[in-house]
C-alpha positions as CSV (number, residue, x, y, z in Angstrom):
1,X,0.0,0.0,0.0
2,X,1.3,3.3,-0.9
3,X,1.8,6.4,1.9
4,X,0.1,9.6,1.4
5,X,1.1,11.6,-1.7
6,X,3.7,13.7,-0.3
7,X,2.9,16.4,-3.7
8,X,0.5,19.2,-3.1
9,X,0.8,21.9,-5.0
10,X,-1.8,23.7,-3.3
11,X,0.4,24.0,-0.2
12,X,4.1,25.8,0.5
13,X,6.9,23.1,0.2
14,X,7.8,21.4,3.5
15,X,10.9,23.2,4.8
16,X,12.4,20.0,5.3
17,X,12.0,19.0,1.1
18,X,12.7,23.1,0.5
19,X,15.9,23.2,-2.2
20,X,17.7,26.2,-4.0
21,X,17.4,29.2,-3.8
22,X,20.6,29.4,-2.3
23,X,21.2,33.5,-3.1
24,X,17.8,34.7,-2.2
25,X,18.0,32.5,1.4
26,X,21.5,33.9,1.9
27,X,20.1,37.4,1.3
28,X,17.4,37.0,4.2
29,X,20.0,35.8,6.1
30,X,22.3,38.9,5.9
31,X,18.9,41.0,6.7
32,X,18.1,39.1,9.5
33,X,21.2,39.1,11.0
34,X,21.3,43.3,10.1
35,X,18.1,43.1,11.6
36,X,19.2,41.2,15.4
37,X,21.9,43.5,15.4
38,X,20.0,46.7,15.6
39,X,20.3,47.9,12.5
40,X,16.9,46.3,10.7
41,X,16.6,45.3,6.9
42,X,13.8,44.3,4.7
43,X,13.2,42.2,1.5
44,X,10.7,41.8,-1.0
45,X,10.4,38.5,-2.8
46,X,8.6,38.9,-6.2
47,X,7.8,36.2,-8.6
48,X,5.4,34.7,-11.3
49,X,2.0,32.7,-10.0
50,X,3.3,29.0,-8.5
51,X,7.0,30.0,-9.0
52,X,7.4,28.8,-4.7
53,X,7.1,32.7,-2.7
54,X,5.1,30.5,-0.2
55,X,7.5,28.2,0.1
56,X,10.0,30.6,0.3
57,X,8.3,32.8,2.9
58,X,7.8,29.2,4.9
59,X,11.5,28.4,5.0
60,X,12.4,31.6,5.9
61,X,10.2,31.7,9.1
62,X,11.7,28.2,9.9
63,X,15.1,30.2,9.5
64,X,14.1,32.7,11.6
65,X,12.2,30.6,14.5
66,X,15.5,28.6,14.5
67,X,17.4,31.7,15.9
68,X,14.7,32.4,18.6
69,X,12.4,35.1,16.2
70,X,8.9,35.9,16.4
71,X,7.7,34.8,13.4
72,X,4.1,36.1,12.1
73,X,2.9,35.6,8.7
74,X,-0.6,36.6,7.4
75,X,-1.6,37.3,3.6
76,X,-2.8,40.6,2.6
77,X,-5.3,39.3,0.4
78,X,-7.6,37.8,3.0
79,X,-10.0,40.7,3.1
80,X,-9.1,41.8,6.5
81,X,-7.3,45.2,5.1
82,X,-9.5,47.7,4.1
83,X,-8.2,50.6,5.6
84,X,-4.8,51.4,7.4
85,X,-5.9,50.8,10.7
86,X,-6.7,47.3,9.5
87,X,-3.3,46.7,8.7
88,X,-1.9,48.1,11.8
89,X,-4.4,46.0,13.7
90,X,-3.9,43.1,12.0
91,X,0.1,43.0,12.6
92,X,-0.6,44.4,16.1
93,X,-3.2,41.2,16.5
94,X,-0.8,38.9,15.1
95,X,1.8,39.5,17.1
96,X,-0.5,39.3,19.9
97,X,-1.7,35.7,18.6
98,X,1.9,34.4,18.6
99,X,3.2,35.6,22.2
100,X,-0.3,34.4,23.5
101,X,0.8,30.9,22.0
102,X,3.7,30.7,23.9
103,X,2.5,32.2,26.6
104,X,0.0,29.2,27.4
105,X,3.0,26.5,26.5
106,X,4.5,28.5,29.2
107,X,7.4,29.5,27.0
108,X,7.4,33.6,27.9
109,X,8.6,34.9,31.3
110,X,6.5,36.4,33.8
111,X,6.8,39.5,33.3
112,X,6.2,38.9,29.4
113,X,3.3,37.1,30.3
114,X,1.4,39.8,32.5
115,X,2.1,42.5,29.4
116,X,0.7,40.5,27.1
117,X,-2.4,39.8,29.0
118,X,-2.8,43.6,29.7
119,X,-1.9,45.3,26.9
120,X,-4.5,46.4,24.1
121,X,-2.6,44.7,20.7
122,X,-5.1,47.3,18.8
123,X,-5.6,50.2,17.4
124,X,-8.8,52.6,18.5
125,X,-10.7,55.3,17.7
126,X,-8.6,57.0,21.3
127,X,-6.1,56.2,20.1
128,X,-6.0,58.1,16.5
129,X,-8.3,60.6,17.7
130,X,-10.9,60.2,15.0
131,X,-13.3,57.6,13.5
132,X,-12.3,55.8,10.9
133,X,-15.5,54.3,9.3
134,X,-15.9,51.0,8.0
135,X,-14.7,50.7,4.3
136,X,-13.2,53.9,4.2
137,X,-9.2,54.3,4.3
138,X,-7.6,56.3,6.7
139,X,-5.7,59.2,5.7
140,X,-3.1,58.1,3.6
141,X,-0.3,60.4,5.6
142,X,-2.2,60.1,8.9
143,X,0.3,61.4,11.8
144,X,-2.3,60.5,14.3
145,X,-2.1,57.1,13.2
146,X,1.8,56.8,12.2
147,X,2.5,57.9,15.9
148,X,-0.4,55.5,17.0
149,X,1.0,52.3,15.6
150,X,4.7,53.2,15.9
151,X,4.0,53.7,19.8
152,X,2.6,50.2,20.1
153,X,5.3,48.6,18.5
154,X,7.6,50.4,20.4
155,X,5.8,49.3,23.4
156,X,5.7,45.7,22.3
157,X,10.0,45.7,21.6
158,X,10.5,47.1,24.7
159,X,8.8,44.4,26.8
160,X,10.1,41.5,24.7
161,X,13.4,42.7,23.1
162,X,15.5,41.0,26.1
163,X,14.0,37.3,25.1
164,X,13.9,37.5,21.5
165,X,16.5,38.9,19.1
166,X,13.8,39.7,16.4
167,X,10.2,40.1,15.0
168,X,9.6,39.0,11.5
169,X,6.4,40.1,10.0
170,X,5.8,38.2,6.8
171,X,3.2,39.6,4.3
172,X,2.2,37.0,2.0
173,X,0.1,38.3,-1.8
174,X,1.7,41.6,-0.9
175,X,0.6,43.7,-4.4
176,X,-2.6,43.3,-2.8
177,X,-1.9,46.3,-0.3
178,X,-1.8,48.6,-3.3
179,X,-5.6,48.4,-2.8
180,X,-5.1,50.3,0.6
181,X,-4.1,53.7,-0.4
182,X,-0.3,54.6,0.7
183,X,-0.1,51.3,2.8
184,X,3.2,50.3,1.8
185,X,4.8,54.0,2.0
186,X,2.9,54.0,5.9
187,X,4.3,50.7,6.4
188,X,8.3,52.5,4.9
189,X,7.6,55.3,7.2
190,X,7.0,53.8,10.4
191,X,8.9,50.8,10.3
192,X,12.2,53.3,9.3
193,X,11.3,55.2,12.1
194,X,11.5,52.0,14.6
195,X,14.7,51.1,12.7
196,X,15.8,54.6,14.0
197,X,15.3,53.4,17.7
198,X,17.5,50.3,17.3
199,X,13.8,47.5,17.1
200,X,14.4,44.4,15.7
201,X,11.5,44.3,13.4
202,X,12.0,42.7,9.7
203,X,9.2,43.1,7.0
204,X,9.3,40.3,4.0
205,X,7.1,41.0,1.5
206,X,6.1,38.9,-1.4
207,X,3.8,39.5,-4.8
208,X,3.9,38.6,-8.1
209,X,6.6,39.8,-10.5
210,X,5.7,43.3,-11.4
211,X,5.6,44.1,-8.0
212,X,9.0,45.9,-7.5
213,X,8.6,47.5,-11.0
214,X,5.4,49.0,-9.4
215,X,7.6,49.8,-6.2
216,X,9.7,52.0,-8.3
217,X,7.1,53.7,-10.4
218,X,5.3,54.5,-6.7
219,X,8.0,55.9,-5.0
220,X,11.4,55.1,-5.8
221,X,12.9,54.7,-2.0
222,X,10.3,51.9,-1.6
223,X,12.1,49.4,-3.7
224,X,15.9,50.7,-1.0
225,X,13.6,50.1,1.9
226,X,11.9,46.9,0.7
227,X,15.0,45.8,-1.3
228,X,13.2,43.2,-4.3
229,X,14.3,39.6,-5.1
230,X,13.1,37.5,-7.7
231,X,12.5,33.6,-8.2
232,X,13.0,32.5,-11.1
233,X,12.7,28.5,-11.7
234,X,14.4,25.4,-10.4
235,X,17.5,24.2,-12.6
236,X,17.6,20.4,-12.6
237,X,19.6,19.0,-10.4
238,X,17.4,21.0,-7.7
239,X,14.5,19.4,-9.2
240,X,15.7,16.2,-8.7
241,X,16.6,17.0,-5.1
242,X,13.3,18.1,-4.3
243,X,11.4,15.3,-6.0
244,X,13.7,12.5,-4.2
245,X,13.6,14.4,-0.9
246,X,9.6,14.6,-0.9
247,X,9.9,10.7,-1.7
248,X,12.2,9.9,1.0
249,X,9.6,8.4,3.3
250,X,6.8,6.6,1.0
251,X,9.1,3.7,-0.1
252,X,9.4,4.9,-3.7
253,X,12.0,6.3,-6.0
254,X,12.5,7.9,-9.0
255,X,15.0,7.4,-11.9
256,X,17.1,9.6,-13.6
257,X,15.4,9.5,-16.8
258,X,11.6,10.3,-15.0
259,X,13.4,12.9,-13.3
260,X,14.9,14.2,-16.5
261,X,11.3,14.0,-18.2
262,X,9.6,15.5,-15.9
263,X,12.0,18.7,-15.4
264,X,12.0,18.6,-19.2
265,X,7.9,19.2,-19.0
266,X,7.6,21.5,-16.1
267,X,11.2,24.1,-17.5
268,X,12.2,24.3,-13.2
269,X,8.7,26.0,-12.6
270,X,7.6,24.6,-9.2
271,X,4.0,24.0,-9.2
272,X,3.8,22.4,-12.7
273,X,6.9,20.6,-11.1
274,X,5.0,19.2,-8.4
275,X,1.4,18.8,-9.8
276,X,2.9,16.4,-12.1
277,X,4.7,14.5,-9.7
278,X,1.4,14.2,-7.8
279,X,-0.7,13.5,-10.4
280,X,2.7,10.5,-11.4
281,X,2.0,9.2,-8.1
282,X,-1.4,9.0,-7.7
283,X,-2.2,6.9,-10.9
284,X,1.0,4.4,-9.3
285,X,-1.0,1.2,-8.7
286,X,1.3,0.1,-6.1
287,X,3.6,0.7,-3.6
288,X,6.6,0.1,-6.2
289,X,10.6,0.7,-6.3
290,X,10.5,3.5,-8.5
291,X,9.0,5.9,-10.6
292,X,10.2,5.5,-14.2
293,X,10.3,6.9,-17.3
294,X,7.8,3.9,-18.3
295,X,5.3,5.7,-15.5
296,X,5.7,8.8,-16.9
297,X,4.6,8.1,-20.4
298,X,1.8,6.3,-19.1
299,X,0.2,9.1,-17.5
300,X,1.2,12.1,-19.2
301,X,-2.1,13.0,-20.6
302,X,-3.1,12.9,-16.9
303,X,-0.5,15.1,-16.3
304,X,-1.7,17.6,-18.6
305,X,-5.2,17.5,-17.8
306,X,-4.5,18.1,-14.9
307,X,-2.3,21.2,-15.4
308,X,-5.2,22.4,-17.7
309,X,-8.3,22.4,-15.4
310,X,-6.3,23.1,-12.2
311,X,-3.8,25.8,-13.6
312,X,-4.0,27.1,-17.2
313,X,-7.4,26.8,-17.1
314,X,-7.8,29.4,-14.0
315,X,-5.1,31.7,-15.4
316,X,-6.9,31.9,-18.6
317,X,-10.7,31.8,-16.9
318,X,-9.4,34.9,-14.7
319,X,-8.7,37.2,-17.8
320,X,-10.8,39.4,-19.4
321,X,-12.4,39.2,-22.5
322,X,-9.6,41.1,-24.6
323,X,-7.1,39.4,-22.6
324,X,-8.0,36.4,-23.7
325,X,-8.0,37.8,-27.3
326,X,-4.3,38.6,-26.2
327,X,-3.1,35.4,-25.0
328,X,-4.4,33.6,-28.2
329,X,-2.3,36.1,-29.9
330,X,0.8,35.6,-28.7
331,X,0.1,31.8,-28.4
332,X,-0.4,32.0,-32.4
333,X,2.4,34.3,-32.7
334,X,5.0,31.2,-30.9
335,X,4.4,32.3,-27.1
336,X,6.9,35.5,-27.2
337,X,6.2,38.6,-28.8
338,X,6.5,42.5,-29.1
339,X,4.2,44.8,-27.9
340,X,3.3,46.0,-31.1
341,X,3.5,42.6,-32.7
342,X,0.6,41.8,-30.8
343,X,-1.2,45.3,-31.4
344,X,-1.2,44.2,-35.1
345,X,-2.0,41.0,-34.7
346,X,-5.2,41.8,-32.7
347,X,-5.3,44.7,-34.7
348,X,-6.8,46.8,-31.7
349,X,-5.7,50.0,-30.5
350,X,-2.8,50.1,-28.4
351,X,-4.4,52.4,-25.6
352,X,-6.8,49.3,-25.7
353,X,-4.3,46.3,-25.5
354,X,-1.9,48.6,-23.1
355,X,-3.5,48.0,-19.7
356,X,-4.9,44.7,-20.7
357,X,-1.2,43.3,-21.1
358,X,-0.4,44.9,-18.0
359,X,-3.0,42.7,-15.8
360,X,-1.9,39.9,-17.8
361,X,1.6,40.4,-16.1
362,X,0.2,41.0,-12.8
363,X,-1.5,38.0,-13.1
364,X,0.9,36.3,-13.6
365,X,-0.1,34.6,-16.9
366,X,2.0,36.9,-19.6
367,X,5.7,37.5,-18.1
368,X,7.4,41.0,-19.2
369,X,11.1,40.6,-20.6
370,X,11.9,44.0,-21.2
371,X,10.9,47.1,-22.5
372,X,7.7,45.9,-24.9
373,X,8.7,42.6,-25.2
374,X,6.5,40.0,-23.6
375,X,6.1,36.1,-23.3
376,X,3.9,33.4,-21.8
377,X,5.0,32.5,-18.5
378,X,5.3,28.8,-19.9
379,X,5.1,26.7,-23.0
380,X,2.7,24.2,-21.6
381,X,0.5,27.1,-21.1
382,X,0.9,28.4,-25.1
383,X,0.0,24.8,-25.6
384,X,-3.1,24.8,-23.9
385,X,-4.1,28.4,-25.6
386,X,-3.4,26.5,-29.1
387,X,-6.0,23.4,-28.2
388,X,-8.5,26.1,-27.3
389,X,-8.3,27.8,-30.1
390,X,-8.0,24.2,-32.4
């Protein structure tokens, strides 16, 4: 009888079965070390839909919790930001949620203990000095505010600096906070200003891959302060590593050729890497020896339905109608093409195909090489456009 499949691409990597990414790692590292020594750094890690930021932002807490951090994590796109004050309150509440945690394993001192029982971990109307009503945005500058959260989380270092060496706020779907008007400049402003009085806070950001090109069109110091870093995908020995690690404890293998195959299929991108492997070893009738290239063959057109309904299918579903117009076109025109290659192709204006190119991007669906040149983020995905269109 086979274990559980040990492939879900709906779910960050396990630390444990986490490989490359050797440069980026290294770079949180030196910011978290910056960071514990009083002098506090932050990173942004941008990247294509599926390309691993979750997996990344998972290892690094494991990284971080290793050393004795407080690690908090939350994604901005869960509808609980609609304002600044929700942000504020939801890193305030988070941090609350984590000390609390220890607190009942009895892993805080006392003193610890009693302050984070008593202390309000939220923001209030008092405490800002006016009402912020629901659905609105606070002032995008708000002083009242700024001073507001910045005196909590001064309050909150002070009482736990001397048992932990850092706090590292993680901020999954992070593009999302350009919805909140000036969140990510409030979040520069007041977390430079803690950096000022020696906290060891660390923000980690991560969106999608236009994120820091955004950054810089906002407000160039944003992309200093929230320095980017981009995944790109797995070469294939790290392929290999992952997919023997994450097999380790079922029983079964894989050979050299399956592994080849299937890093052939996938190009290194991490979630067609994995939903392949799963959907490999689900059809696997039995416990086996090893997944071969005989396997692979065999259920190949699994594979790729698969990869269609679960993936390419959304990506291309979430467009809108003249982005889907778009996609055909640069499918047709061999999955890379110019800006105005596809203009003439589609023969639509381009103040028309402009924006419509530049959601495609933020997507994640339509990757942007340089200046008017764009591609399709993979060629199993120009493939799929093709069948639609056949």
């Amino acid at each position: 009888m086979k274990k559980p499949n040990p492939f879900n691409p709906a779910l960050p990597a396990d630390p444990i079965n986490f490989v490359g990414r050797a440069y980026e790692l290294g770079e949180f590292s030196s910011r978290l070390d910056s960071t514990i020594n009083c002098s506090p750094l932050c990173l942004a890690i941008v990247g294509n839909r599926g390309i691993g930021k979750s997996s990344f932002l998972a290892k690094c807490g494991e990284i971080a919790r290793r050393r004795g951090c407080v690690v908090i994590r939350f994604s901005a796109i869960s509808g609980e930001i609609n304002n600044l004050e929700d942000l504020c309150n939801l890193v305030l509440l988070e941090i609350h949620g984590e000390l609390e945690k220890r607190s009942k394993l009895g892993l805080l001192k006392k003193d610890i203990d009693e302050f984070v029982r008593q202390f309000s971990f939220r923001i209030g109307i008092g405490d800002v000095g006016v009402e912020i009503k629901k659905g609105t945005s606070a002032p995008i500058y708000s002083p009242a505010l700024q001073l507001a959260f910045r005196e909590k989380m001064l309050s909150v270092w002070g009482r736990i600096k001397d048992e932990f060496p850092a706090v590292v706020i993680m901020i999954d779907e992070a593009e999302s906070l350009e919805n909140v008007p000036g969140a990510l400049m409030f979040l520069r402003e007041v977390f430079s200003r803690l950096g000022e009085e020696k906290c060891g806070y660390m923000i980690l950001l991560s969106g999608k891959l236009a994120f820091p090109e955004k950054m810089t069109e906002a407000f160039s110091p944003l992309t200093r302060f929230f320095h980017p870093e981009c995944l790109r995908n797995l070469s294939e020995k790290e392929c290999g590593e992952f997919l023997q690690k994450s097999l380790s404890k079922t029983g079964i293998g894989m050979d050299e050729n399956a592994i080849k195959m299937i890093y052939q299929l996938s190009n290194g991108h991490p979630y067609v890497l994995v939903s392949a492997a799963r959907t490999i070893y689900e059809n696997l009738e039995d416990a086996g020896t090893a997944i071969t290239e005989k396997h692979f063959r065999a259920f190949l057109s699994s594979v790729l339905r698969s990869l269609d309904t679960e993936f390419f299918g959304q990506l291309f579903g979430s467009a809108s109608p003249l982005g889907k117009e778009v996609l055909g076109a640069m499918a047709e025109l061999g999955g890379s093409a110019s800006f105005s290659h596809i203009v003439t192709k589609l023969n639509k204006p381009k103040g028309s195909v402009s924006p419509v190119l530049a959601e495609l991007v933020e997507s994640g669906a339509v990757e942007k090489k340089q200046r008017g040149e764009y591609s399709l983020f993979h060629n199993l995905f120009r493939e799929y456009l093709l069948n639609r269109s056949g």
